[in-house]
N, CA, C and O atoms as a CHARMM CRD file, in Angstrom:
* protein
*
  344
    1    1 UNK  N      6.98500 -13.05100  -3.24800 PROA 1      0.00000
    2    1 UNK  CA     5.54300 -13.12100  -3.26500 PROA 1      0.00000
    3    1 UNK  C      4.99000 -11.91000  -4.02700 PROA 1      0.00000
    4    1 UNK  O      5.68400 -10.89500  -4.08800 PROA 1      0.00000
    5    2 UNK  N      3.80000 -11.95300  -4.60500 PROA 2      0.00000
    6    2 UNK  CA     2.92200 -10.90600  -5.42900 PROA 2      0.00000
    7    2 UNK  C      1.92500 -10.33200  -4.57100 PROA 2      0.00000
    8    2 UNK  O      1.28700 -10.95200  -3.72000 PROA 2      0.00000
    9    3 UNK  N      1.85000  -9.39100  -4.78000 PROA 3      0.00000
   10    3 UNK  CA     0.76400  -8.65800  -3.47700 PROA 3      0.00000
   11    3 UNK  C      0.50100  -7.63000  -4.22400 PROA 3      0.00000
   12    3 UNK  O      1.27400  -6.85500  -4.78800 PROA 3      0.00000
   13    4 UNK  N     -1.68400  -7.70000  -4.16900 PROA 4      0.00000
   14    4 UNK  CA    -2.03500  -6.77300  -5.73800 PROA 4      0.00000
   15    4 UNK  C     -3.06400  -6.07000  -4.40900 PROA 4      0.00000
   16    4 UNK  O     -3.75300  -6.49800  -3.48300 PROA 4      0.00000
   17    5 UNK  N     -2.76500  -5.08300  -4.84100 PROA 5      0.00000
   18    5 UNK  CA    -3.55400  -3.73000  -3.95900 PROA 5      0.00000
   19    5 UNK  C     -3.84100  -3.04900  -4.44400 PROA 5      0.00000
   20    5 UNK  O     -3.43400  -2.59400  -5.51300 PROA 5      0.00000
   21    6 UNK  N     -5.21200  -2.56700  -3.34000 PROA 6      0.00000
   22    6 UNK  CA    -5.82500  -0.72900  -4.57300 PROA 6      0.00000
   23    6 UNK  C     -4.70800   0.34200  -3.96400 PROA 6      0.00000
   24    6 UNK  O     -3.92900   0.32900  -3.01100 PROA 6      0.00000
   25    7 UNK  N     -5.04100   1.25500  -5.00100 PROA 7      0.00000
   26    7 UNK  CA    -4.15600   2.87700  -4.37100 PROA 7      0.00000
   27    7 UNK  C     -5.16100   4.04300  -5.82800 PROA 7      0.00000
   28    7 UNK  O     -5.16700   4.04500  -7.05900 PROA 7      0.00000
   29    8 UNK  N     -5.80400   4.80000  -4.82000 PROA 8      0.00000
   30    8 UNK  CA    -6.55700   5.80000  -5.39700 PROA 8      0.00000
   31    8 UNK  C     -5.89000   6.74000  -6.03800 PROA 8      0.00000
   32    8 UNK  O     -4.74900   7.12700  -5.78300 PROA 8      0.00000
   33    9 UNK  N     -6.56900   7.09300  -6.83700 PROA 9      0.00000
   34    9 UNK  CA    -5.80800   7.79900  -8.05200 PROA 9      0.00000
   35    9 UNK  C     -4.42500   9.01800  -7.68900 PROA 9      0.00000
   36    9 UNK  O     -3.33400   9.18100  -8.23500 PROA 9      0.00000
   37   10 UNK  N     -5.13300   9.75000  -6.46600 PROA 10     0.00000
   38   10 UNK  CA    -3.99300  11.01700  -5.90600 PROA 10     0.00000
   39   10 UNK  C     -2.90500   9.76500  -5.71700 PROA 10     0.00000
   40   10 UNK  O     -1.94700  10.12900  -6.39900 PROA 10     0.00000
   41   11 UNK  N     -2.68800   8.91100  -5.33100 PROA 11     0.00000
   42   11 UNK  CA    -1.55000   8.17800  -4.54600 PROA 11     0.00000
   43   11 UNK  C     -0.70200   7.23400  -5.78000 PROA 11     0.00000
   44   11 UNK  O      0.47900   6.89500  -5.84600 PROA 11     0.00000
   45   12 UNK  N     -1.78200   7.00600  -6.62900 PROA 12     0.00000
   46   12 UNK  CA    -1.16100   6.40000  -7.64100 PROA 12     0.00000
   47   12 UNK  C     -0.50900   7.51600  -8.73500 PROA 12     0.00000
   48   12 UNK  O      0.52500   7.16600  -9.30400 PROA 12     0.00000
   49   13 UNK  N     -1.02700   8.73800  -9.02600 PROA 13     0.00000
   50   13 UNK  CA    -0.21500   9.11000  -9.54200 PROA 13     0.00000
   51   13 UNK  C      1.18800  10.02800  -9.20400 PROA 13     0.00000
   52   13 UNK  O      2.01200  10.38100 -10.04800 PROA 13     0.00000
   53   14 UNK  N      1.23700  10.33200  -7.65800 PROA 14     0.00000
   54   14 UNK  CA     2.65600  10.35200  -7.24500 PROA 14     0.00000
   55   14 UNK  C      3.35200   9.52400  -7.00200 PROA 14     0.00000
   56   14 UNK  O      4.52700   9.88300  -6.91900 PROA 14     0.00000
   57   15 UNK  N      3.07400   8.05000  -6.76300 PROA 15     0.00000
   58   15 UNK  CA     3.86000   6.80900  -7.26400 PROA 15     0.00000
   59   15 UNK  C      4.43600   6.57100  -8.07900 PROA 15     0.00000
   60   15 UNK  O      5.56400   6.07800  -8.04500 PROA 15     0.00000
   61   16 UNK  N      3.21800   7.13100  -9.91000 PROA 16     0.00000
   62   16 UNK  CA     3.90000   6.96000 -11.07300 PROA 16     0.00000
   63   16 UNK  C      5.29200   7.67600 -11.10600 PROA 16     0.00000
   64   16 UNK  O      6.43700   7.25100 -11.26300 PROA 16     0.00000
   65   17 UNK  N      4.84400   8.73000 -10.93200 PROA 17     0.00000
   66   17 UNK  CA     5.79400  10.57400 -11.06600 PROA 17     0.00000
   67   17 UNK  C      6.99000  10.35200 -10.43700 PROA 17     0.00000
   68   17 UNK  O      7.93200  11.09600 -10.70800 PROA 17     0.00000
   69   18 UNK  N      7.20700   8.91900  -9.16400 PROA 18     0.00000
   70   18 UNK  CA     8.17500   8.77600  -8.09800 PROA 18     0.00000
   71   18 UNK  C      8.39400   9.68600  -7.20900 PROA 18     0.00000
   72   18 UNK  O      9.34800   9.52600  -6.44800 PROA 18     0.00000
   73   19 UNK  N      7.66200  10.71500  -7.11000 PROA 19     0.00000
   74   19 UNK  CA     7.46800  11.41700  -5.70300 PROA 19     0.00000
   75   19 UNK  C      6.63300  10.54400  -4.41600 PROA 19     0.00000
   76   19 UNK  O      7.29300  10.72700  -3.39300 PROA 19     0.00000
   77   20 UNK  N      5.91200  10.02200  -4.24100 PROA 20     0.00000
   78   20 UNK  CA     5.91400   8.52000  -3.34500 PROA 20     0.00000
   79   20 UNK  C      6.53600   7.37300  -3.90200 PROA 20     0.00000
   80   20 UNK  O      6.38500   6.81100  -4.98600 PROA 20     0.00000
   81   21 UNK  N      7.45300   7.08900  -2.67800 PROA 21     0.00000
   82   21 UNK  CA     7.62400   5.60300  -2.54900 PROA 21     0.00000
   83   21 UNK  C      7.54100   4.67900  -1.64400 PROA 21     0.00000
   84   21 UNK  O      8.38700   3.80000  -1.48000 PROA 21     0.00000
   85   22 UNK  N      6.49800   4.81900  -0.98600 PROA 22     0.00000
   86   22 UNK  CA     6.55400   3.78600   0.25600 PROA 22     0.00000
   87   22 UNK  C      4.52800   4.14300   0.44200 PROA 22     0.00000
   88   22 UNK  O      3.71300   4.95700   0.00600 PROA 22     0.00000
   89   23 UNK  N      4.54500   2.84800   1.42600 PROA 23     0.00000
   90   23 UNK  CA     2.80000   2.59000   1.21400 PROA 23     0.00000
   91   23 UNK  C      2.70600   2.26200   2.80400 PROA 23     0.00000
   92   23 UNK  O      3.34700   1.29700   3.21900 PROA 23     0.00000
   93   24 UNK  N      1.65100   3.30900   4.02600 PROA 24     0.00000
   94   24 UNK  CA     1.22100   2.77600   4.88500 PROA 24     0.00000
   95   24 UNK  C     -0.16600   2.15700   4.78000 PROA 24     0.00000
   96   24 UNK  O     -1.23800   2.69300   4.50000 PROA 24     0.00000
   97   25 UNK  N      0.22700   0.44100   5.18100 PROA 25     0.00000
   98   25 UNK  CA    -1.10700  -0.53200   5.21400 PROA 25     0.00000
   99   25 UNK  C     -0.99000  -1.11300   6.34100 PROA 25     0.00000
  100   25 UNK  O      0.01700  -1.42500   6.97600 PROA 25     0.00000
  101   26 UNK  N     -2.47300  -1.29000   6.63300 PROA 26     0.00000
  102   26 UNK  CA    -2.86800  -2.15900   7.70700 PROA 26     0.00000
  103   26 UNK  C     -1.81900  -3.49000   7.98200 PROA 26     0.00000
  104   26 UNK  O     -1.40400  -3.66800   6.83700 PROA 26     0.00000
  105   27 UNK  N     -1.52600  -3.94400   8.35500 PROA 27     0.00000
  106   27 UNK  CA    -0.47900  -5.31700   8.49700 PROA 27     0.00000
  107   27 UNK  C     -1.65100  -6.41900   8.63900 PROA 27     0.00000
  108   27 UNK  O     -1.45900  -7.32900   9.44500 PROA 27     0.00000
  109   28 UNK  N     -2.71700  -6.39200   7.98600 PROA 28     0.00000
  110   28 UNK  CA    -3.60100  -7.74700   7.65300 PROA 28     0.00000
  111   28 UNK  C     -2.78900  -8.84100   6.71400 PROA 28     0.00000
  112   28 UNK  O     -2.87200 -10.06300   6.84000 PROA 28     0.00000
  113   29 UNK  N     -2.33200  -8.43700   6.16300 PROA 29     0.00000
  114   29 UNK  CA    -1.16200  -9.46100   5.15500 PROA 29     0.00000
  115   29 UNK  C      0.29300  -9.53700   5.65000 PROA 29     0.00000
  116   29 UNK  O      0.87500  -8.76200   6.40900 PROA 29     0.00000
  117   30 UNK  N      0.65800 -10.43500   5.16300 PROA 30     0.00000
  118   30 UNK  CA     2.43100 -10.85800   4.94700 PROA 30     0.00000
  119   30 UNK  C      2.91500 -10.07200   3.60500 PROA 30     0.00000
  120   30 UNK  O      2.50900 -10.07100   2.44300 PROA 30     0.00000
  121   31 UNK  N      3.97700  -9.40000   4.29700 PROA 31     0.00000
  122   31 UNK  CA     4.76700  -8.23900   2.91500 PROA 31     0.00000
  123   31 UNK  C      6.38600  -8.53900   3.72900 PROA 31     0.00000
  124   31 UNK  O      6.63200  -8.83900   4.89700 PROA 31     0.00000
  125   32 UNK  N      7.05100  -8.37100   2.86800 PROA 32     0.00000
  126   32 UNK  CA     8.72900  -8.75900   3.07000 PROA 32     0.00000
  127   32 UNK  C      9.30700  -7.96200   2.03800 PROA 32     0.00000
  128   32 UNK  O      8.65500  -7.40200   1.15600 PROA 32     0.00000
  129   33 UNK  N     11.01700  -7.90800   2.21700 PROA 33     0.00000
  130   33 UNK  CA    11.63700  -6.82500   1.50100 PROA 33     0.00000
  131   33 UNK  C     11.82600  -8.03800   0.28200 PROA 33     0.00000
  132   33 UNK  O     12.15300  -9.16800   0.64400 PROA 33     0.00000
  133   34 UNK  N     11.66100  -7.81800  -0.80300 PROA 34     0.00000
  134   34 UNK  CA    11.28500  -8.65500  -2.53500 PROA 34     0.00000
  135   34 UNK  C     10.46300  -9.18200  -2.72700 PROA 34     0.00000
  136   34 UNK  O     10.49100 -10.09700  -3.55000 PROA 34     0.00000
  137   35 UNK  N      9.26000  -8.82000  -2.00000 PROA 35     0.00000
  138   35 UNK  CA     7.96600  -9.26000  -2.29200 PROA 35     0.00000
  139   35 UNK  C      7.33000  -8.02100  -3.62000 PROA 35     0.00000
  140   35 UNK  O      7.31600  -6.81100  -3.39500 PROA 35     0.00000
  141   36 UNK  N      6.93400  -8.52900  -4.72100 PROA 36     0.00000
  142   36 UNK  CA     6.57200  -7.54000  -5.33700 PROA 36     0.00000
  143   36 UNK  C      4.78000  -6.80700  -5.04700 PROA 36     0.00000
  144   36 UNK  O      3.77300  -7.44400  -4.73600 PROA 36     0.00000
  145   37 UNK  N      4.86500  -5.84800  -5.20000 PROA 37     0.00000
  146   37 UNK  CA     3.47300  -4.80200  -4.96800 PROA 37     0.00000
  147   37 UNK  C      2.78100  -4.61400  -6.37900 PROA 37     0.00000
  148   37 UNK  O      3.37400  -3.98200  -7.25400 PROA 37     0.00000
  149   38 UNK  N      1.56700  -5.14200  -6.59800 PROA 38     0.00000
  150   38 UNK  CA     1.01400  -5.07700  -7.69500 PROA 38     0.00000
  151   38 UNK  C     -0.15100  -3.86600  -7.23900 PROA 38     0.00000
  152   38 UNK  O     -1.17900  -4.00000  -6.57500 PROA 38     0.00000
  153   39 UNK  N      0.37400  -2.78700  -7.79700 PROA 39     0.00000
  154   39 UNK  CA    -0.26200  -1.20700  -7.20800 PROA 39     0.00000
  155   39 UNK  C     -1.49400  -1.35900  -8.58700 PROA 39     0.00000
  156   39 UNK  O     -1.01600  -1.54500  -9.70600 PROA 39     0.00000
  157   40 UNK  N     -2.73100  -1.29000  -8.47800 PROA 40     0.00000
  158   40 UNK  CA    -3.78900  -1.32500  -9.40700 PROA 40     0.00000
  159   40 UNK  C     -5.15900   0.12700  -8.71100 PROA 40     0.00000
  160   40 UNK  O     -6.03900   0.24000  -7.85800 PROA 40     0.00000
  161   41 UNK  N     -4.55000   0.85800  -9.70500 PROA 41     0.00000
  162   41 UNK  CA    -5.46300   1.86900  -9.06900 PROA 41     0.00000
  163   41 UNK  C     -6.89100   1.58400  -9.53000 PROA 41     0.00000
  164   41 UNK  O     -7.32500   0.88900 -10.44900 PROA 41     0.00000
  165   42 UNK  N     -7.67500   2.58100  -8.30600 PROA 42     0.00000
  166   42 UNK  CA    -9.05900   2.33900  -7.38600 PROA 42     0.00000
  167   42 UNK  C     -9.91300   3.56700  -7.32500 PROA 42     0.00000
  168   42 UNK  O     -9.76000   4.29300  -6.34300 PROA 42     0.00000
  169   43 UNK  N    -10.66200   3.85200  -8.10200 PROA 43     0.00000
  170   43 UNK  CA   -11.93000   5.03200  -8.11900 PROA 43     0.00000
  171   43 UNK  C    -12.56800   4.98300  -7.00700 PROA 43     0.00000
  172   43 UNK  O    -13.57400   4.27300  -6.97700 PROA 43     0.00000
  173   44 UNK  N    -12.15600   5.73400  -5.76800 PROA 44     0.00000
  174   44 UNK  CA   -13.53900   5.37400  -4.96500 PROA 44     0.00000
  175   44 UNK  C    -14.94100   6.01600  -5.02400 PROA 44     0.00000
  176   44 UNK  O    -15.86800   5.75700  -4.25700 PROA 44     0.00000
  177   45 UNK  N    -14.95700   6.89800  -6.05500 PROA 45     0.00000
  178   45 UNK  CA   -15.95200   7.36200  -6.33500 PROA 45     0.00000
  179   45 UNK  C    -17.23500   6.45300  -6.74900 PROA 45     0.00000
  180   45 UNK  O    -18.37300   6.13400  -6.40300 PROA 45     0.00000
  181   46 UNK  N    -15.96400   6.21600  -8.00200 PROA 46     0.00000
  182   46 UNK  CA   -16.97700   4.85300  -8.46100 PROA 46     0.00000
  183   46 UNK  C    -16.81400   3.11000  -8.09800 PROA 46     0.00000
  184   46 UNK  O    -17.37500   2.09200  -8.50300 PROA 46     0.00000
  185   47 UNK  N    -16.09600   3.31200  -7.44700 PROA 47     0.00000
  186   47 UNK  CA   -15.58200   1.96400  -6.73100 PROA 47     0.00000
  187   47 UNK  C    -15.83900   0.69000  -8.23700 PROA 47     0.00000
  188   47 UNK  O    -16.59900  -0.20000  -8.61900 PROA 47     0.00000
  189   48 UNK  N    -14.72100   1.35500  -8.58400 PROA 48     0.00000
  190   48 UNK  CA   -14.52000   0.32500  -9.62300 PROA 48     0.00000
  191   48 UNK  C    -12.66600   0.77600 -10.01400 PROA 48     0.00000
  192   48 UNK  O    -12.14300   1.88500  -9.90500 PROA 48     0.00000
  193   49 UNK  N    -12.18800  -0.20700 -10.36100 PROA 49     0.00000
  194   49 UNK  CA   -10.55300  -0.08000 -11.08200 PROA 49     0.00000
  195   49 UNK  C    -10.62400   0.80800 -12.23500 PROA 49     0.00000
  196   49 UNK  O    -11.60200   0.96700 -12.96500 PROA 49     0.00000
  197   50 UNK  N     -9.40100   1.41100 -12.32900 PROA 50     0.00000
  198   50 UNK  CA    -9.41100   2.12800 -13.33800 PROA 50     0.00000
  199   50 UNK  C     -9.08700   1.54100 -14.88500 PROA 50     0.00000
  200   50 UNK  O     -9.44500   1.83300 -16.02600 PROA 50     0.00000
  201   51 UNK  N     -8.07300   0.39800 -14.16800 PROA 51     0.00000
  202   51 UNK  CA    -7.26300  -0.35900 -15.95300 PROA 51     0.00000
  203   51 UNK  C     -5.75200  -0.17400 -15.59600 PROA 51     0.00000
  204   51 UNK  O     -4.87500  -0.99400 -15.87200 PROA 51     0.00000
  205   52 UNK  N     -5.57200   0.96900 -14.97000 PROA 52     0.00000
  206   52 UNK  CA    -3.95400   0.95000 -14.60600 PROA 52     0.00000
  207   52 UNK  C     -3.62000   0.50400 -13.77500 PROA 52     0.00000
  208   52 UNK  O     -4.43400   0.69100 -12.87100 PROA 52     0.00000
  209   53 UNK  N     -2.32200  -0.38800 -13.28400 PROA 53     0.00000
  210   53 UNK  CA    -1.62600  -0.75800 -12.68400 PROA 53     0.00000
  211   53 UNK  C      0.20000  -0.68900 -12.56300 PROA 53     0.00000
  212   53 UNK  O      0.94300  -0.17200 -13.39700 PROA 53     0.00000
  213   54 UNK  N      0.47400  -1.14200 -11.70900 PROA 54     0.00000
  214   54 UNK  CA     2.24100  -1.00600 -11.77800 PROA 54     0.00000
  215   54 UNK  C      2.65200  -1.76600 -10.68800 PROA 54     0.00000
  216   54 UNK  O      2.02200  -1.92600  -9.64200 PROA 54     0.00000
  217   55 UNK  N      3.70200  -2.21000 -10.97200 PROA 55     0.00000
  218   55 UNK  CA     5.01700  -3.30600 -10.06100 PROA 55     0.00000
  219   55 UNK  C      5.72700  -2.69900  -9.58200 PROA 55     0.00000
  220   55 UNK  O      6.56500  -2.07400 -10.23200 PROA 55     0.00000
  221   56 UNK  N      5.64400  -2.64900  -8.04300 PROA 56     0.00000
  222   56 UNK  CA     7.12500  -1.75500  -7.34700 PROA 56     0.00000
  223   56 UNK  C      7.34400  -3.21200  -6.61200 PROA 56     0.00000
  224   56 UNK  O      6.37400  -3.91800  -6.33400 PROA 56     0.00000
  225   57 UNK  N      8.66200  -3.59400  -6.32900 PROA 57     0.00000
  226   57 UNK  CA     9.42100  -3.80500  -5.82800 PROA 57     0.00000
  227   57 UNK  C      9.73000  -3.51700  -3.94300 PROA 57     0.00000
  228   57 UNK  O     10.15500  -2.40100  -3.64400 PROA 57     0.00000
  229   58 UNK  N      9.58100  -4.17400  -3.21200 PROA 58     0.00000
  230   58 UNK  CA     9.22300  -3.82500  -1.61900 PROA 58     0.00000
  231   58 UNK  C     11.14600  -4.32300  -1.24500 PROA 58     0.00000
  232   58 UNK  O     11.87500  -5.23800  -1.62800 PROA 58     0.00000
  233   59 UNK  N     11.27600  -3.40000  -0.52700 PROA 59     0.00000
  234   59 UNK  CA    12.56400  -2.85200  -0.44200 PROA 59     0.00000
  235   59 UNK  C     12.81600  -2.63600   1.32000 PROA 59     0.00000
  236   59 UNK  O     13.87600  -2.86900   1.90000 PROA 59     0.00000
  237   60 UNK  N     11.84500  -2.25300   1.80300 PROA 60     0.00000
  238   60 UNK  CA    11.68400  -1.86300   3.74900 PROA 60     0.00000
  239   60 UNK  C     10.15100  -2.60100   4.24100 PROA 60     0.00000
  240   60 UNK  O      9.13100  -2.64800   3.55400 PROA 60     0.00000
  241   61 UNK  N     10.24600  -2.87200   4.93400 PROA 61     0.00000
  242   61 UNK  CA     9.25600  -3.21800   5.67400 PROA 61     0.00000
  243   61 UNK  C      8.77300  -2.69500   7.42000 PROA 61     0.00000
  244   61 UNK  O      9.09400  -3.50800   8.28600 PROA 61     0.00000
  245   62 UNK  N      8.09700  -1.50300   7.86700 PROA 62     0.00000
  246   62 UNK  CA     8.37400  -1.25400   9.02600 PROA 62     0.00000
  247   62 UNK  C      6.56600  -1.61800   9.76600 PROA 62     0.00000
  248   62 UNK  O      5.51000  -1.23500   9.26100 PROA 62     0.00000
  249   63 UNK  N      6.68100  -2.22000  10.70200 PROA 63     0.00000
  250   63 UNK  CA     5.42300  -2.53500  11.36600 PROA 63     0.00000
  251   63 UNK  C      5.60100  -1.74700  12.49100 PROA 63     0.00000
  252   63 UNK  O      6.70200  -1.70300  13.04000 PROA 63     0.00000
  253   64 UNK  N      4.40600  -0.95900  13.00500 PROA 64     0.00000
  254   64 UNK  CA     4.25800  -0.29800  14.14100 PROA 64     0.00000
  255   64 UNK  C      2.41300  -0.49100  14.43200 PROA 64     0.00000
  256   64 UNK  O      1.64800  -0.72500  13.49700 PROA 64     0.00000
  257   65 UNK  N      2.02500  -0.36700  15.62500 PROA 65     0.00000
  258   65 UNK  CA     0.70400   0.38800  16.00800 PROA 65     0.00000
  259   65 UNK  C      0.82800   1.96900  16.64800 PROA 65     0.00000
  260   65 UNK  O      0.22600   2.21700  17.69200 PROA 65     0.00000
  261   66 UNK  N      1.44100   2.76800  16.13500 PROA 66     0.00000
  262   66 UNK  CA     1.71100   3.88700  16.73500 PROA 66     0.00000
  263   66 UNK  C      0.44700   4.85300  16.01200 PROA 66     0.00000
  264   66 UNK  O     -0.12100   5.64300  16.76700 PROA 66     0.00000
  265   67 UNK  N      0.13900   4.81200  14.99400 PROA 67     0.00000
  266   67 UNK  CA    -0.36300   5.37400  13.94600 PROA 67     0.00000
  267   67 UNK  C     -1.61000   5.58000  13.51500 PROA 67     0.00000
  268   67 UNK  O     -1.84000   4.55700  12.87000 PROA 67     0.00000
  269   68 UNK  N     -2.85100   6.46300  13.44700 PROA 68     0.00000
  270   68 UNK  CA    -4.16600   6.31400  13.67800 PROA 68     0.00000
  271   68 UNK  C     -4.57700   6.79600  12.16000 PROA 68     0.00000
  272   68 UNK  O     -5.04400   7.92600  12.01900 PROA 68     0.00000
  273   69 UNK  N     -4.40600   5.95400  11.05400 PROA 69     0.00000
  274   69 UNK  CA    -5.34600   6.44700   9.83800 PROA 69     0.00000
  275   69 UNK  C     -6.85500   5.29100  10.03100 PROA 69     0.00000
  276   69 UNK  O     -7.95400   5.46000   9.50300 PROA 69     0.00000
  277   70 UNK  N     -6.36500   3.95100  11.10200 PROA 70     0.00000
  278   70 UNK  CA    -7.43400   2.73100  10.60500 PROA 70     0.00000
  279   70 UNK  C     -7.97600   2.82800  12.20200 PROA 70     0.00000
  280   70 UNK  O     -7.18900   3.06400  13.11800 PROA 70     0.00000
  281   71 UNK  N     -9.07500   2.66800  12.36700 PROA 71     0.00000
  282   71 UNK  CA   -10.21800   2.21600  13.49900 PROA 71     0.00000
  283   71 UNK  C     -8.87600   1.80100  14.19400 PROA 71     0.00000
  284   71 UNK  O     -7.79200   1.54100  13.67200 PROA 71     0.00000
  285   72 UNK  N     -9.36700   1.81400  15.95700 PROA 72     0.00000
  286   72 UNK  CA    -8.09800   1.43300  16.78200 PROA 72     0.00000
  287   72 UNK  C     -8.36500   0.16900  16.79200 PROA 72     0.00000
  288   72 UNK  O     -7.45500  -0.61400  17.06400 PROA 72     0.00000
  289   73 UNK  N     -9.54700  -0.26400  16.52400 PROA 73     0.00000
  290   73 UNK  CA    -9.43600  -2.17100  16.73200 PROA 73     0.00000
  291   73 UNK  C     -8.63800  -2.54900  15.40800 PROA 73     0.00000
  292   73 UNK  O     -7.78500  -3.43300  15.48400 PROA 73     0.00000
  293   74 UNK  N     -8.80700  -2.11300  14.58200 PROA 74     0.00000
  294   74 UNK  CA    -8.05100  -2.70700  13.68200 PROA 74     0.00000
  295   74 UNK  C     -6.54400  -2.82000  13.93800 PROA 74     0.00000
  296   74 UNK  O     -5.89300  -3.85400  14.08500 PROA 74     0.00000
  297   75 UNK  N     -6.15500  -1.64800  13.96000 PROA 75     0.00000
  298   75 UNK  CA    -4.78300  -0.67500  14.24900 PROA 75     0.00000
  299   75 UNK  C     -4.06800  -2.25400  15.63700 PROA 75     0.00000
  300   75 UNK  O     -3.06900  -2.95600  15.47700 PROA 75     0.00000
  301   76 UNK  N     -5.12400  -2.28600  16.88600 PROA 76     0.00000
  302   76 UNK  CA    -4.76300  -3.29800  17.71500 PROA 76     0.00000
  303   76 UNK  C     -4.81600  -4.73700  17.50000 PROA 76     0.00000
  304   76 UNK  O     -4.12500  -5.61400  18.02000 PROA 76     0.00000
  305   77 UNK  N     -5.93100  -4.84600  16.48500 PROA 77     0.00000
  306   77 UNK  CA    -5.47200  -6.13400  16.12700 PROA 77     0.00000
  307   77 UNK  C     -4.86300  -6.27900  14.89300 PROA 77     0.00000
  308   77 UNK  O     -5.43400  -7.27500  14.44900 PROA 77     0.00000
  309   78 UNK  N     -3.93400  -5.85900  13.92000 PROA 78     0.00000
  310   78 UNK  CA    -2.83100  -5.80600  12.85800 PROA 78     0.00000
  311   78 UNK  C     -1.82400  -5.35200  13.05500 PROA 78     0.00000
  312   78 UNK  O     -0.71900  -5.87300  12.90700 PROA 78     0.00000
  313   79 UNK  N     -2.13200  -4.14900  13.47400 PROA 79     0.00000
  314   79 UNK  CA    -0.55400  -2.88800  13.79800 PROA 79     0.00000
  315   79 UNK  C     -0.55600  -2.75600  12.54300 PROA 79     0.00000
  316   79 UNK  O     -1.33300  -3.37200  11.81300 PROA 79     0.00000
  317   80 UNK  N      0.53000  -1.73200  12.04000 PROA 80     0.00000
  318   80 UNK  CA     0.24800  -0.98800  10.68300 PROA 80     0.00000
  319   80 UNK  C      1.51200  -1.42000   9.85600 PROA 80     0.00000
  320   80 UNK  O      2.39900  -1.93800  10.53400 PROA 80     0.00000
  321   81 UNK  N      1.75000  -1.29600   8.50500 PROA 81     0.00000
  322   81 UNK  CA     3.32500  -1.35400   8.48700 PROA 81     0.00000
  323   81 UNK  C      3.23700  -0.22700   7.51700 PROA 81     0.00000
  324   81 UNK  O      2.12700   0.17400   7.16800 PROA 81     0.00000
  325   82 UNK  N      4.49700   0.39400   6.98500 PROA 82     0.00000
  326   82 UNK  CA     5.66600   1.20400   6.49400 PROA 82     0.00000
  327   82 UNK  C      5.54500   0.37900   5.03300 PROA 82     0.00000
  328   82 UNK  O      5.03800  -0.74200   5.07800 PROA 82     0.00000
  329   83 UNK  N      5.79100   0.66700   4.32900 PROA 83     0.00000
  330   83 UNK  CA     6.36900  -0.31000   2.36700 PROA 83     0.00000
  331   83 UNK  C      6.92500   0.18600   2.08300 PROA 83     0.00000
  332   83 UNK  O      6.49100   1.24800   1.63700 PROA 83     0.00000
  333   84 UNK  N      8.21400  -0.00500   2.04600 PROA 84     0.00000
  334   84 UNK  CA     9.08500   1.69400   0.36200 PROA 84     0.00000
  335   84 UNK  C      9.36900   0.17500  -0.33000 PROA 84     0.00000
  336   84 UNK  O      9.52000  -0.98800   0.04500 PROA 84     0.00000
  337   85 UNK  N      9.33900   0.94600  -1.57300 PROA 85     0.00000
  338   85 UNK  CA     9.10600   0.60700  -2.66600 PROA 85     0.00000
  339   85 UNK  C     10.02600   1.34700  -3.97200 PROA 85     0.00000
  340   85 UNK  O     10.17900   2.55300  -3.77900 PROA 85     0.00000
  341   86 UNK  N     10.48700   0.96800  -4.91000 PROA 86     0.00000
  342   86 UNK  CA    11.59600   1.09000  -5.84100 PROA 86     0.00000
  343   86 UNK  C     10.81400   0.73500  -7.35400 PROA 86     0.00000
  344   86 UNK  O     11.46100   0.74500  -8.40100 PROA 86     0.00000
């Protein structure tokens, strides 16, 4: 499966560099290990795309609700997951 997501510029460019490889998201979607990640970076300044994008490859998949970056209702109703990515 293809799965196209924002990632703001700090995150996208240690992605590029390969110093990140893995993505914590909300578990609102279905993600599996060879599902590809269509990473399309996201200005939130200006809340508009930048033009760049990139294909990683989903490799782990870890779901937890342990983890507080999202509202706890959310967090309780999704749980979060883990992505590494290649």
């Amino acid at each position: 499966m293809r799965i196209e997501k924002k990632v703001w510029p700090e995150y996208f460019r240690k992605i590029k560099e390969g110093k990140k490889t893995f993505e914590i998201r909300l578990a609102d979607f279905k993600c599996a290990s060879g599902d590809v990640l269509v990473l399309r970076e996201w200005n939130p300044k200006t809340k508009k795309y930048t033009g760049r994008s990139m294909k990683k490859k989903v490799t782990y998949v870890l779901k937890t609700k342990e983890l507080k970056f999202w509202p706890k209702k959310d967090i309780e109703k999704y749980g979060l997951q883990v992505i590494g990515f290649r």
